[in-house]
C-alpha positions as CSV (number, residue, x, y, z in Angstrom):
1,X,0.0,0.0,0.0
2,X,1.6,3.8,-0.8
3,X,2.2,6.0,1.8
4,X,-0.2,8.4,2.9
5,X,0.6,11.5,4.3
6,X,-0.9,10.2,7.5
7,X,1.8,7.7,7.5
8,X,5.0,10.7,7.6
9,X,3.0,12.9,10.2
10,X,2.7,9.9,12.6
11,X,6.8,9.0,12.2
12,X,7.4,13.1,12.3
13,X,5.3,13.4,15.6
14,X,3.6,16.3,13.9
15,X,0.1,17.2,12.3
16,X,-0.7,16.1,8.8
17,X,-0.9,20.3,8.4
18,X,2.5,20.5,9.4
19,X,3.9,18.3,6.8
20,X,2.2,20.1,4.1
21,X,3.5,23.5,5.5
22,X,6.8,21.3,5.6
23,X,6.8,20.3,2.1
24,X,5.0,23.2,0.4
25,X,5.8,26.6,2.9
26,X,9.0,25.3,4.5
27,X,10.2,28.8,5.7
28,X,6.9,28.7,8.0
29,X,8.3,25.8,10.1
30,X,10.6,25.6,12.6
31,X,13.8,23.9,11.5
32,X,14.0,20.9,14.1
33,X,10.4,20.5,12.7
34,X,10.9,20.4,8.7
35,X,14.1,18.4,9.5
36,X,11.8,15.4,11.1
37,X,9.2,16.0,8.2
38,X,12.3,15.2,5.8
39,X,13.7,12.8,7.4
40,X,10.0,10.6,7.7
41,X,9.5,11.3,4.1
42,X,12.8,9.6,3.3
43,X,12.5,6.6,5.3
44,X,8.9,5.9,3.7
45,X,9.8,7.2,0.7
46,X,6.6,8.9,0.3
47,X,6.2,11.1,-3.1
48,X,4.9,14.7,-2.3
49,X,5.3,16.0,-5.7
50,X,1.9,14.6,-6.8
51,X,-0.1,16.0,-4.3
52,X,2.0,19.1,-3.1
53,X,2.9,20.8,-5.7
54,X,-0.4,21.2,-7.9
55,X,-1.2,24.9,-7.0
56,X,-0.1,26.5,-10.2
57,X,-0.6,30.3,-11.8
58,X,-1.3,28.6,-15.0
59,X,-3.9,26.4,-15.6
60,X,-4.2,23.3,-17.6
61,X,-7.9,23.1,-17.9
62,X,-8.1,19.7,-17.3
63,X,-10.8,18.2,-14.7
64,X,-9.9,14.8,-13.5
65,X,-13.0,12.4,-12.6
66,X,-12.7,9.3,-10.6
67,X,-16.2,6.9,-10.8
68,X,-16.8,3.6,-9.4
69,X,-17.4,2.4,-13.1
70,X,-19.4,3.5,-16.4
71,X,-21.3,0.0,-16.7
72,X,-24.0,1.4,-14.1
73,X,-25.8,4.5,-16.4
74,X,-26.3,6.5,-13.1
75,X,-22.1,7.1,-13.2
76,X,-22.8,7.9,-17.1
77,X,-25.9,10.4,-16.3
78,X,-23.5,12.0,-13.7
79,X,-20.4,12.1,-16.0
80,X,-22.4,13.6,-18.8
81,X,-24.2,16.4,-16.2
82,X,-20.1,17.0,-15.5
83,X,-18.7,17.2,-19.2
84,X,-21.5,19.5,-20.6
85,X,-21.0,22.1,-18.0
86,X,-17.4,21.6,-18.0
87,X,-16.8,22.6,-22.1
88,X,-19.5,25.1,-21.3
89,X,-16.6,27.3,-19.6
90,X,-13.9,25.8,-21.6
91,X,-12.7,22.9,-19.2
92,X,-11.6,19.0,-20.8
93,X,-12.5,16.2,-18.9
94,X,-10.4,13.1,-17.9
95,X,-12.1,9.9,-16.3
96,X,-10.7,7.0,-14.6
97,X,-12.8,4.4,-13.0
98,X,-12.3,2.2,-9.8
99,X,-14.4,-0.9,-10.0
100,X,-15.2,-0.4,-6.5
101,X,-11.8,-1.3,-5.1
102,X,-10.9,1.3,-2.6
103,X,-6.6,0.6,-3.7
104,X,-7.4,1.4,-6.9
105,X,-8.8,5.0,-5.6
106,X,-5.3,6.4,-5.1
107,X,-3.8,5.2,-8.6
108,X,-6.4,7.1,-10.2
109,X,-5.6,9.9,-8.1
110,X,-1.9,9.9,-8.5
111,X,-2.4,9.4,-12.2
112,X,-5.1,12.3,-12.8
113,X,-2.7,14.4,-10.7
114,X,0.4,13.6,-12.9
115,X,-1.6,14.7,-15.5
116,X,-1.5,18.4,-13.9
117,X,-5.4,18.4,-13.8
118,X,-6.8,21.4,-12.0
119,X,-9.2,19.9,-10.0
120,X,-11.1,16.5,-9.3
121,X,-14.9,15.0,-9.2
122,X,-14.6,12.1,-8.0
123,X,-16.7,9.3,-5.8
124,X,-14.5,7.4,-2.9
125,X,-15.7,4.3,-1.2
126,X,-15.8,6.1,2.2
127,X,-15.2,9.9,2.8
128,X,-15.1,9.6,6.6
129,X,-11.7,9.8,7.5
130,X,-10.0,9.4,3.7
131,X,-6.8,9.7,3.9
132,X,-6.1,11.0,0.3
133,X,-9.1,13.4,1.2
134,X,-7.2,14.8,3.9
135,X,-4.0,14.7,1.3
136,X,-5.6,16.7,-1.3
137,X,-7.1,19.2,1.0
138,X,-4.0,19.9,2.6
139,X,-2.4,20.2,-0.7
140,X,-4.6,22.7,-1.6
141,X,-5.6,20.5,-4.5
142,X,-9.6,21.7,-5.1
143,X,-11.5,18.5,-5.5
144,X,-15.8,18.0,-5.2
145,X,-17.4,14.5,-4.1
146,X,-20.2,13.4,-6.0
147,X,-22.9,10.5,-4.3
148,X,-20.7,10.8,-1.0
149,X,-23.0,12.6,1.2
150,X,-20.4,13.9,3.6
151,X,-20.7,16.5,6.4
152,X,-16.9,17.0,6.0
153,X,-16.2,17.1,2.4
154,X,-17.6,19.1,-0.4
155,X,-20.4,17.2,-2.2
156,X,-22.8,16.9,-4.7
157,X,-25.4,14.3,-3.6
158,X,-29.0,13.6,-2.4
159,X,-29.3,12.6,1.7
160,X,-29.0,9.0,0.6
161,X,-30.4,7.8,4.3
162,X,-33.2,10.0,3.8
163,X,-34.2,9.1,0.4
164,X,-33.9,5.5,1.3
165,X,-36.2,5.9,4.2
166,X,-38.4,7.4,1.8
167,X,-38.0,4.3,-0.7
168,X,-38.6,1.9,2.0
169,X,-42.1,3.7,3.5
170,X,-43.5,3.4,-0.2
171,X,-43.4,-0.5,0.4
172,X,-44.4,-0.2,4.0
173,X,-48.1,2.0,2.5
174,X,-48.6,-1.1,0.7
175,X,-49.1,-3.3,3.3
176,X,-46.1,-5.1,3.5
177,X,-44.1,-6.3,6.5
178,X,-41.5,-8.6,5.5
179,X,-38.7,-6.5,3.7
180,X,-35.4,-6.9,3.1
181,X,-32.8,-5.2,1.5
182,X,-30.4,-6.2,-1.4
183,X,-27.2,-3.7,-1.6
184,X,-23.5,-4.3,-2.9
185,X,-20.7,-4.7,-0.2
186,X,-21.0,-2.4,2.3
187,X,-17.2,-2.3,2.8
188,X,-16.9,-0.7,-0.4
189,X,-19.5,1.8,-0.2
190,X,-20.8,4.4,2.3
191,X,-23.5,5.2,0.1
192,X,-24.8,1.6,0.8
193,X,-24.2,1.8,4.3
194,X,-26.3,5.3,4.2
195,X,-29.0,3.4,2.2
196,X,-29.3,0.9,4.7
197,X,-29.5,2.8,7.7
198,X,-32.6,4.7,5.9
199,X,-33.9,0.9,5.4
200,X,-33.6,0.5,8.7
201,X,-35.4,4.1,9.9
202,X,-38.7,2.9,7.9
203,X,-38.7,-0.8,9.1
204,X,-38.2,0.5,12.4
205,X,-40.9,3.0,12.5
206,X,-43.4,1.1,11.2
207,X,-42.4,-1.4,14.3
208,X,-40.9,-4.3,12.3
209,X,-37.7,-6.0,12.5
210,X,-34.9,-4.4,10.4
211,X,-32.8,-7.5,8.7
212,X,-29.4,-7.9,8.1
213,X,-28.9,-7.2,4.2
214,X,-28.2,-9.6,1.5
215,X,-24.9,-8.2,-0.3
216,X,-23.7,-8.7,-3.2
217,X,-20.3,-7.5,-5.2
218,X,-21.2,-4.5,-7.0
219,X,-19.8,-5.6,-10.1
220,X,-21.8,-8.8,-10.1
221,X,-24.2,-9.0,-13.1
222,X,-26.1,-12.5,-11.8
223,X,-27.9,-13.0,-8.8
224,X,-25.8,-15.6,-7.0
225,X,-27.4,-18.8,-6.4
226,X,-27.8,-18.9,-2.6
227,X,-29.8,-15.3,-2.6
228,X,-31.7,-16.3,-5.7
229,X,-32.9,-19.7,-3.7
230,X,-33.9,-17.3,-0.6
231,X,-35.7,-15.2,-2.6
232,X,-37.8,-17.9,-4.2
233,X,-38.6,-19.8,-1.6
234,X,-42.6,-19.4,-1.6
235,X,-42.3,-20.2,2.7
236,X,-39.0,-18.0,3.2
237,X,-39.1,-15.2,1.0
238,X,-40.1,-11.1,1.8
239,X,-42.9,-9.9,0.8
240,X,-40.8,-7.4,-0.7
241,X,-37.4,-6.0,-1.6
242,X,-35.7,-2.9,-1.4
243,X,-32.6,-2.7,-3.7
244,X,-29.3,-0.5,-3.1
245,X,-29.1,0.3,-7.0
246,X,-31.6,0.2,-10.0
247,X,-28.8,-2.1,-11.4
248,X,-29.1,-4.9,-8.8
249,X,-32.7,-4.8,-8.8
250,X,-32.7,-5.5,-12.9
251,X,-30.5,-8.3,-11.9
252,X,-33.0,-9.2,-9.5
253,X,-36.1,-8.9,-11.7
254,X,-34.3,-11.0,-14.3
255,X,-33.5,-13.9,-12.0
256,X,-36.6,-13.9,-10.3
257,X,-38.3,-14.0,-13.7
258,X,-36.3,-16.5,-14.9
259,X,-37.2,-18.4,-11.0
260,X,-40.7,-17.9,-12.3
261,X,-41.4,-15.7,-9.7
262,X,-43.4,-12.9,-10.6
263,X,-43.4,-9.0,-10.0
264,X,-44.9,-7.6,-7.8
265,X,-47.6,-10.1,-8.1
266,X,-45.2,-12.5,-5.5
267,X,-42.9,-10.0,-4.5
268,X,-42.7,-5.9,-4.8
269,X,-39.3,-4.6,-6.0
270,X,-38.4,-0.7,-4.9
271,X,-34.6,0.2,-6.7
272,X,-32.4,3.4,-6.1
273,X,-31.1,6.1,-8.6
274,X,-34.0,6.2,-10.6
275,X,-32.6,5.2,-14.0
276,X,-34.2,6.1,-17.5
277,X,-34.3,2.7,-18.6
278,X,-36.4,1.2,-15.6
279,X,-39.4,3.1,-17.2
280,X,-39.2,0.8,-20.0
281,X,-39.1,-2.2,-18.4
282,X,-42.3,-4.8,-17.8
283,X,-43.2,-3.8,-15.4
284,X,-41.8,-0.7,-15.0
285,X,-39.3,-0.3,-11.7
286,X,-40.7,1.6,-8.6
287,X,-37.3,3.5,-7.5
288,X,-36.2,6.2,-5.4
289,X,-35.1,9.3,-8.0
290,X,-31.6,11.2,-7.8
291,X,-31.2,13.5,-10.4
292,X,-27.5,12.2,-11.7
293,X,-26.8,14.9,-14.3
294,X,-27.7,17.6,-11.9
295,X,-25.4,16.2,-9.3
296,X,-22.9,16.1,-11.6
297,X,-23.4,19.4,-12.9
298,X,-23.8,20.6,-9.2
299,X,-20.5,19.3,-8.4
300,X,-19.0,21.1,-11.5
301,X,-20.2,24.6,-10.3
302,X,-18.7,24.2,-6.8
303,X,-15.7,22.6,-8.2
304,X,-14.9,26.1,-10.9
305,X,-16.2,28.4,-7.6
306,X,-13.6,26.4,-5.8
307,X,-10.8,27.0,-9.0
308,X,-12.0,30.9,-8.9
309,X,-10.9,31.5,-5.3
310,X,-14.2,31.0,-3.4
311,X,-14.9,28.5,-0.8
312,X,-15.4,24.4,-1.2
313,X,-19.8,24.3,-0.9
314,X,-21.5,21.5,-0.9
315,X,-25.4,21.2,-2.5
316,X,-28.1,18.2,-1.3
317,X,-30.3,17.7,-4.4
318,X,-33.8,16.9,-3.8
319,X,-35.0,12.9,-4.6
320,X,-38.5,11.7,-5.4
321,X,-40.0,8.2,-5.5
322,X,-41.3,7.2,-8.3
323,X,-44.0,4.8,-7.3
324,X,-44.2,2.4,-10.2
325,X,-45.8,-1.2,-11.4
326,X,-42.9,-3.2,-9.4
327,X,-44.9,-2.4,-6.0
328,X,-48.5,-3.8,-5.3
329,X,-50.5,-4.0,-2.3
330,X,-49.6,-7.2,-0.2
331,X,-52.1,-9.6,-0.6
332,X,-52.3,-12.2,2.5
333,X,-50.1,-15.5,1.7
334,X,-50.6,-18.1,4.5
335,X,-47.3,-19.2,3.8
336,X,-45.2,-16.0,4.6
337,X,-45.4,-14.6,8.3
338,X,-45.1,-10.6,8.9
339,X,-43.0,-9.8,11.5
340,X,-43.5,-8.3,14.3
């Protein structure tokens, strides 16, 4: 694993702000101080150049974008709310993706960065406590979250707790009581851990018992076997399922179909992002709306405020559900139990 920043502040004994005034202002730090600083960055052989030395008077007007991936359309609605606005005031746009794997995160970084961007958009597994977060911000390098709702970063997102809530108490109004929720690894996203906390607010204030999720890799494009068999068990399966992603419930809809087991006639399917293409399925999917180009274009505007000398901001875009024909009223199945 590379070495962080964290990493030469801990063998210093200073504050990660110290090493950046070490490396980037060193006639602002005491001597005895910038000496230790040096002497840590040598013996971990940690590269500053990448990160420190980005602040520039001329610009390249080059944006660098890090995604998750471009097989999920809500990453290419978001990219393509980024790009427009970006040529709209003369800005290129570089994108790298991460397939979810949080070691991948900082290659993309350190490779956007060689390539002297100006700035970054970019999603991150989890913001909390991000090291290369923390690196670029005391770099100075300006950078903009997008779908990490973060009290401590600049974002571009909707309050993905909320809106999952908000999902979840669609499914609760039609009568149902046995829900669970399907989401990707929850290790590789904080988005899904937000989701499922809003799962659990509904369940829990309509009185029932909040379940531990079924996960699946995000990059998985079949249901695997052992959730597919849980969810068509006529005696074991929910009445209904909430899905992290409008991507995972397709895949759901398609095994399930395949399973012969209908929807929503034998179970109600609510997805997440709110994806064009779920309108035009049979029947069409019941999700919670996020309005990806406006996020990314939203995370664009802070991002050049942020280039033009004005403070990071951060915006919370508003969701909707759109109730669709993946959600019916529950009707009474002797074989399946509500909970309690």
């Amino acid at each position: 694993m590379a070495t962080t920043i964290h990493d030469v502040a801990e063998l210093a004994g200073t504050s990660i702000a110290t090493v950046s005034r070490a490396l980037n202002e060193p006639a602002k730090v005491r001597p005895s101080t910038r000496d230790r600083v040096l002497i840590a960055v040598e013996a971990l052989s940690f590269r500053p150049n990448l990160l420190g030395r980005q602040l520039r008077s001329v610009r390249t007007r080059l944006i660098g974008v890090v995604l998750p991936d471009v097989f999920n359309p809500v990453f290419g609605e978001c990219m393509q709310g980024i790009e427009e606005s970006a040529a709209v005031s003369g800005y290129r746009v570089m994108l790298m993706t991460t397939c979810y794997d949080a070691s991948r995160e900082a290659h993309a970084i350190d490779t956007l960065l060689s390539q002297r961007v100006d700035g970054l958009i970019l999603t991150v597994a989890e913001a909390a406590g991000h090291p290369l977060l923390d690196e670029l911000a005391c770099s100075g390098v300006p950078y903009q979250l997008v779908y990490n709702h973060s009290p401590s970063h600049p974002c571009a997102s909707v309050d993905n707790r909320s809106a999952a809530r908000d999902g979840v108490r669609l499914l609760v109004a039609h009568g149902h009581c046995k829900i669970l929720m399907l989401t990707g690894n929850l290790a590789a996203s904080d988005r899904a851990v937000q989701r499922y906390q809003g799962y659990c607010d509904a369940v829990g204030e309509a009185g029932l018992v909040a379940e531990v999720p079924l996960q699946v890799d995000f990059n998985e494009r079949r249901l695997p076997p052992h959730i597919l068999q849980r969810l068509a068990d006529p005696s074991n399966r929910p009445t209904a399922l909430f899905c992290g992603n409008d991507l995972l419930a397709l895949v759901v809809m398609r095994a399930l179909r395949e399973a012969g087991v209908r929807v929503p006639a034998d179970i109600s399917i609510v997805g997440f992002d709110g994806l064009a293409i779920g309108e035009l399925l049979t029947p069409p999917l019941a999700t919670v709306y996020q309005p990806n180009r406006d996020i990314g274009a939203a995370a664009w505007r802070h991002l050049l405020g942020t280039l033009d000398g004005r403070p990071a901001s951060s915006s919370i875009l508003p969701h909707r559900i759109r109730a669709d024909g993946t959600v019916a009223p529950l009707i009474p199945n002797p074989l399946l139990e509500c909970l309690p």
